[in-house]
C-alpha positions in Angstrom: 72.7 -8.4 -19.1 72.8 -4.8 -19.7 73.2 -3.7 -23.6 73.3 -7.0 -26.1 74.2 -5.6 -29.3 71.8 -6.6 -32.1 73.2 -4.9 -35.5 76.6 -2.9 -36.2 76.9 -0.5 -39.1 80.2 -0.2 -41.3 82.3 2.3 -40.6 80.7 3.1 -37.1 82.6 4.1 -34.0 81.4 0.7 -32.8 82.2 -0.9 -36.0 86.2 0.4 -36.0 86.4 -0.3 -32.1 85.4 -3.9 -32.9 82.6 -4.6 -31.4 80.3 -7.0 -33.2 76.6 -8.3 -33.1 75.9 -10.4 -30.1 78.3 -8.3 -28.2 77.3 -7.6 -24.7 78.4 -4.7 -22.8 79.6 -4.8 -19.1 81.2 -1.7 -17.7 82.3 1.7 -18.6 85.8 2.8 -17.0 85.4 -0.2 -14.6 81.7 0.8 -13.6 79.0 -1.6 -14.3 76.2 -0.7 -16.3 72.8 -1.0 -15.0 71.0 -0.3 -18.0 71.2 1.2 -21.0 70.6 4.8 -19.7 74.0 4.1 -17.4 75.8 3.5 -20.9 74.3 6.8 -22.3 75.4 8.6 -19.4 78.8 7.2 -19.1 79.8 7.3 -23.0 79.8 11.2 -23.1 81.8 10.8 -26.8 85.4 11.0 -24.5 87.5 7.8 -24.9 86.7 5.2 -22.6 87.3 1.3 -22.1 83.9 -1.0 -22.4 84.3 -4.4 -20.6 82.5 -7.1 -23.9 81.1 -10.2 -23.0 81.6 -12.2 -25.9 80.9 -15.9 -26.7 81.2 -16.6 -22.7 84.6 -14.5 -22.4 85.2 -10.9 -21.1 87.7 -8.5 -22.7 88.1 -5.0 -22.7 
């Protein structure tokens, strides 16, 4: 597990790109995350596609 998401605020990036609480977050642009410092790295604020583990099943 690399980033579980805990809480989502209204209105948030997150929030609008619907990702929820419980979420857990894979890859960034088909590279996997190794920690949560990967993820700050790799989400530079351009578009990109997250791979979600959600309730047992992935999506993008």
């Amino acid at each position: 597990m690399v980033a579980k998401i805990t809480k989502i605020v209204n209105g948030s990036v997150a929030d609008k790109a619907g990702i929820r609480a419980g979420d857990i977050l894979e890859e960034i642009d088909d590279t996997p995350l190794k920690d949560i410092i990967d993820f700050q790295v790799l989400s530079d604020g351009s578009k990109f596609k997250i791979l979600v583990l959600r309730r047992g099943k992935k999506f993008i």
